[in-house]
N, C-alpha and C positions, 0 to 999 in steps of 0.2 A: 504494500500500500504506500503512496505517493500523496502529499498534501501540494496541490496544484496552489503553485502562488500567483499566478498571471493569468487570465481571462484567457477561456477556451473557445479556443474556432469554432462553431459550429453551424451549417451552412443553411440546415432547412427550422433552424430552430432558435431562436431569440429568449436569451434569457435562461431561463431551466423550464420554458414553454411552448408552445406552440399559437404562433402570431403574425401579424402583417408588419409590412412597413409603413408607419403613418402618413397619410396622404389626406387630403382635401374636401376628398369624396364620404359619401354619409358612409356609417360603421355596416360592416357588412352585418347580416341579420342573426348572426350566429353569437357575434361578441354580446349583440343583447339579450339574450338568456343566461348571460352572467350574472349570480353565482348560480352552478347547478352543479348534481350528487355527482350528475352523469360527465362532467366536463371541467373536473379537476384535472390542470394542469395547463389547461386552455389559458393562454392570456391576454385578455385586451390592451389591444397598441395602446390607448388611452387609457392605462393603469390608472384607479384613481390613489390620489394622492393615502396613507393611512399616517401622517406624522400627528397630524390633531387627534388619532386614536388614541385613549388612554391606556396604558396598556403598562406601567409601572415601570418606566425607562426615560432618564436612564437609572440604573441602579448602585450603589454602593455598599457591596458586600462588607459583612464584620471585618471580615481577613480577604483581600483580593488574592492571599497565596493559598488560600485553605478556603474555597468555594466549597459550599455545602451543597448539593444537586439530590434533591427528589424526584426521583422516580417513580413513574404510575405505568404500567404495561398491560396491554390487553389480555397477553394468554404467554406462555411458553410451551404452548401445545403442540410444535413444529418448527424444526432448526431454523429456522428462518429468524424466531423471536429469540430462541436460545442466542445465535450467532449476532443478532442485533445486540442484547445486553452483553459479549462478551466481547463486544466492539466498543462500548460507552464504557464499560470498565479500564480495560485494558488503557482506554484513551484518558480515562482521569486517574489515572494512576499514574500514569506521563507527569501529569502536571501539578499532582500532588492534593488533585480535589477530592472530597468525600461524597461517593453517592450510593445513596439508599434507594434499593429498586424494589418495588410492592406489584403485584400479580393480581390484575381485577378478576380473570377468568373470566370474563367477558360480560360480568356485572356493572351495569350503569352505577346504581350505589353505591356498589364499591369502592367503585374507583373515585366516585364523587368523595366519599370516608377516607380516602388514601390521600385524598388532595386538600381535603380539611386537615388531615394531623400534617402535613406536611407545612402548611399555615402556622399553625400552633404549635410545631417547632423551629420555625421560623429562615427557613428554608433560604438559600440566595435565589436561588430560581429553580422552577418545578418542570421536569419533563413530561409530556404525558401523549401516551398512544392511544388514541381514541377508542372505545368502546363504544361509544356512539355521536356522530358526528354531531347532531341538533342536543340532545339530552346532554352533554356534557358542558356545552359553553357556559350555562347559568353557573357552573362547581368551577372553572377554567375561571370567568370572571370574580368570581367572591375572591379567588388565591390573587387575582390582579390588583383589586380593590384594598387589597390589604398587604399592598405595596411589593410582593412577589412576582414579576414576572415568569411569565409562562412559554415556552418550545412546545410544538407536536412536533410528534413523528409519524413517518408510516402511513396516515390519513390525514388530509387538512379535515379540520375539524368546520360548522358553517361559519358564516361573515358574521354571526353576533359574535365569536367568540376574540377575546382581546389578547392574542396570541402575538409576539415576534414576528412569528413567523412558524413553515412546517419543514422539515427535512424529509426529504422522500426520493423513491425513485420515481418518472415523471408518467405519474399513470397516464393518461390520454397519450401522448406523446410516444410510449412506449407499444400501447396496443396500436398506434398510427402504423408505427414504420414494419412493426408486425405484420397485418394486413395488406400494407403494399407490396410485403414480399411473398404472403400468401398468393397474392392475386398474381404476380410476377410468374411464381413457380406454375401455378397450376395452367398460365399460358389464353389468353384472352380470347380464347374460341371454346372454352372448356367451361362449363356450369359449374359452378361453385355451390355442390348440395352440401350446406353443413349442419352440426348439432352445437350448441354453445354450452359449456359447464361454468359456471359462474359461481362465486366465492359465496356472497351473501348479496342478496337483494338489497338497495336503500343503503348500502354502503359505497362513499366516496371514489373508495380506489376501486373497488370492485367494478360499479359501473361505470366507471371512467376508462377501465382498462377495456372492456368490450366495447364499449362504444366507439373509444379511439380504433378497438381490430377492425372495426365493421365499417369507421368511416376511411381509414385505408385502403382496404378493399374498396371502397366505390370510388376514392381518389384515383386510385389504378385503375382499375374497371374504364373508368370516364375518363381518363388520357389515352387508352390502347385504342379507342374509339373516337377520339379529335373533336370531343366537344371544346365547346367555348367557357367551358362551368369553370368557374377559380377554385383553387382548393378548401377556400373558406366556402364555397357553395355545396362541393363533396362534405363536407365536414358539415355543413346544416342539414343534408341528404343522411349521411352516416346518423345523425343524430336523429332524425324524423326516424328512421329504418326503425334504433334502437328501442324507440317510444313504445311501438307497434312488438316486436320483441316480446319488453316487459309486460302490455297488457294481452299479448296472445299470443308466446309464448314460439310463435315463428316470425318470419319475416318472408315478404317475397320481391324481389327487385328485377322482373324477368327481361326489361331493356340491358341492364348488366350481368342477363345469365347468374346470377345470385340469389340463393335463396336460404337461410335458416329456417330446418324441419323443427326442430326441437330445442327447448331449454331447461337445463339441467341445475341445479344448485349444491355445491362441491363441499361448501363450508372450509375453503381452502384446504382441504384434505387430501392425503392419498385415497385412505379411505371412503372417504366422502363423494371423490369422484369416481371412482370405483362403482360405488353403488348405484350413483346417477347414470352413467354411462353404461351401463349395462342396461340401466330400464330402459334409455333412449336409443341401444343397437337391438333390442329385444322387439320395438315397434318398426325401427327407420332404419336401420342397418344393412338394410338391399339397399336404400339410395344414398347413401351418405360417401362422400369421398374424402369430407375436413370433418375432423374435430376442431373447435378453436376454446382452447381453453385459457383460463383468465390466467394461471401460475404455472408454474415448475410442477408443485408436486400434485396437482389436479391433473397436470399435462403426463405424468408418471403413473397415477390409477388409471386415467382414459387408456394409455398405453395397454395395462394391463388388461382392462375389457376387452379391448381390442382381440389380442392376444386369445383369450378365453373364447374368444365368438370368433375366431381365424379369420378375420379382418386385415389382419397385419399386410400389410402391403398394397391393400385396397381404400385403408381410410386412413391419412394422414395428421397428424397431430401438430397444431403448433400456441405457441403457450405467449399470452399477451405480455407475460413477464414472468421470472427466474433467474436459473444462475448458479442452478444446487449443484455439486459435483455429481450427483449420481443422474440428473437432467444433462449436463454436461455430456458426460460419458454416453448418453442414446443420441444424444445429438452427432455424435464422433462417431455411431454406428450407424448413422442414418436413420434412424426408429421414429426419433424425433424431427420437426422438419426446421422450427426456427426456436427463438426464444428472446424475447426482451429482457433486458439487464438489470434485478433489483437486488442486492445484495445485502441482506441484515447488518451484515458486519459492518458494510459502505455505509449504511446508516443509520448505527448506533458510533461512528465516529466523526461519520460528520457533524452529527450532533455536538460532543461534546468540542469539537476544533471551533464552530461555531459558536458557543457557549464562549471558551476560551476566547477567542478574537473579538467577540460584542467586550467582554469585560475589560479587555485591556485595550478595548478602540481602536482594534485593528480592522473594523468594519460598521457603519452607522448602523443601529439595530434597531431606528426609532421609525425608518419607513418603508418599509420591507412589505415585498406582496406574500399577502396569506401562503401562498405557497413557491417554493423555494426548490422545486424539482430537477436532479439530475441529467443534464444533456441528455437524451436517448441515445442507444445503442442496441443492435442485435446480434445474436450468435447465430452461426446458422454452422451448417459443416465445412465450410469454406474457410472459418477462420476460428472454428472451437481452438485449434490447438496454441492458438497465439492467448486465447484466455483464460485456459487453464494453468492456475496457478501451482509449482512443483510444489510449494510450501502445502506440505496434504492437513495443516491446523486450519488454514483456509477453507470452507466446506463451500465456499462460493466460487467465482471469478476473478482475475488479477484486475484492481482498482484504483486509479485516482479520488481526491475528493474534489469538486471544484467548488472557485469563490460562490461566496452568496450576494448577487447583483442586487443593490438598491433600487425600488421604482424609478428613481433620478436617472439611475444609468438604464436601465428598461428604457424609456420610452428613449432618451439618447440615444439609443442604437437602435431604436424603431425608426424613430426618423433620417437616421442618415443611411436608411436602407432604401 
């Protein structure tokens, strides 16, 4: 792991989001359904300003050498959360900070109770990984209000809540470049029959990361056929598709030969998608050619089904996001076809490098957009072996962290785009 100290190139992607360059012309219609579950990580060119947010910043800890960091996490139900917290440790232990990590198991209360005693012991700043994006800002605010600033992680929590900011891999963005390579592979004279295995419904990252696979795919789709549609018009298409999706549970797009049979609900699980997957090859399994699943290890039970119902080779699998070594590895067999990049450990250290550089003003933390998402990147078999990391303590991909851009500089580099 590499802590990036200079601003990263990245060509189809502004910020740690996906955006235009500011121009003249009215907002295309997609930036105004900002904020939605479905479309974290989306960013409007015209970021609005959050420095008049109150949000308990700036701050001055008892001891700036000995930051006291509360922690609140949703689950350690799967290496993902395990490798996150053993990234945030390992990373205040660098610098000499104390942090106390508490386990909601995916209790609203709980975690609301983990961010009260974090309060009342008086905490420098409190981390916290959402267990529910809307039900938690009211318990996110109280810890503000009482002069605590607060980080997510892993999920932007919604716009009431008085957050820094979120540390994440860049859901929307991530299932984008997914889907474009789906639609790539599968070659633009070919139907695109798929099933979707989705983490949780009404969660942030969860629909963000299908939504971005689904508006990929129609962004491809709608360039291999020379319309005139911008990709913010793809991207309002992807998102109409997905609407229809959640309320019935397929989708059909037959100008782009694209269609989702069926939707599945994984619980981010091996298991979980395992059992989905199987009920959705057991119906649609003659027409199906893509799985498109929201993670790694959902992308890893679907395999499995797969496998069980002798599909293997007939219905391909690609995962809106991952990064697991043992996702890794089928991706290097071919079994898997792609994978977007989110790695626990990338961030539960960004977090605390982040933490670190607000308190010693190595970065303004007072105007920062809600979310603060990882350039996208994907793996595919073309270049698993450049991301696989020999260090085998690593259970993800070889990773940089990058800066975290102020809205100031956002919309600066929207405009001189």
């Amino acid at each position: 792991m590499k802590v990036a100290r200079r601003a990263l190139a990245v060509a189809t992607v502004l910020a740690f989001g996906i955006t235009a360059p500011v121009h003249s012309q009215a907002k295309a219609k997609i930036y105004t359904l900002l904020p939605n579950t479905a479309l974290s990580g989306v960013v409007d060119p015209a970021l609005p300003d959050r420095t008049a947010v109150r949000k308990a910043w700036p701050k001055q800890p008892a001891n700036p050498n000995q930051l006291k960091i509360g922690w609140t996490d949703i689950t350690l139900g799967n290496p993902w959360f395990v490798e996150l917290i053993k990234g945030a440790r390992q990373s205040a232990a660098k610098y000499g900070y104390s942090i106390d990590v508490q386990v909601a198991d995916g209790d609203l209360q709980r975690q609301c109770a983990q961010i009260d005693n974090f309060v009342t012991r008086k905490m420098d700043v409190i981390v916290v990984d959402p267990t529910d994006t809307l039900g938690v800002s009211a318990c996110i605010n109280r810890a503000v209000d009482a002069g605590i600033p607060v980080v997510t992680v892993g999920t932007t929590p919604d716009a009431s809540a008085r957050v820094l900011t979120t540390l994440l891999g860049n859901p929307y963005a991530s299932g984008f470049e997914v889907g474009r390579y789906v639609a790539k592979e599968a070659g633009k004279d070919t139907p695109i029959d798929a099933a979707v295995v989705i983490g949780v419904l009404g969660n942030s990252t969860s629909e963000s990361r299908i939504n971005g696979l689904i508006a990929g795919i129609v962004d491809q789709r709608m360039r291999e056929r020379n319309t005139s549609a911008s990709r913010e018009d793809a991207m309002l298409r992807g998102f109409e598709l997905f609407q229809t999706l959640k309320k019935t549970g397929k989708l059909s797009a037959p100008d782009i030969k694209f269609n989702v049979l069926a939707l599945g609900v994984g619980k981010w699980t091996e298991e979980g998608s395992l059992a989905a997957t199987e009920d959705i090859l057991s119906a649609h399994g003659s027409k199906l050619n893509f799985i498109l699943s929201e993670n790694d290890f959902m992308g890893l039970g679907a395999l499995r089904a797969v496998r069980n119902m002798g599909k293997q080779g007939k219905i391909r699998i690609a995962d809106a996001a991952g990064g697991y070594r043992g996702e890794l590895d089928q991706i290097k067999k071919g079994n898997i076809l792609v994978s977007g990049e989110n790695s626990g450990e990338q961030t539960g250290v960004a977090a605390i490098e982040f933490i670190h550089n607000a308190f010693t003003r190595r970065v303004d933390a007072n105007n920062l957009p809600m979310g603060s998402g990882f350039p996208p990147a994907i793996i595919t078999q073309g270049n698993v072996d450049q991301k696989i990391d020999p260090n085998p303590a690593n259970l993800f991909y070889k990773y940089t962290i990058p800066p975290v851009r102020s809205i100031s500089e956002i919309r600066a580099q929207g405009a001189s785009n």
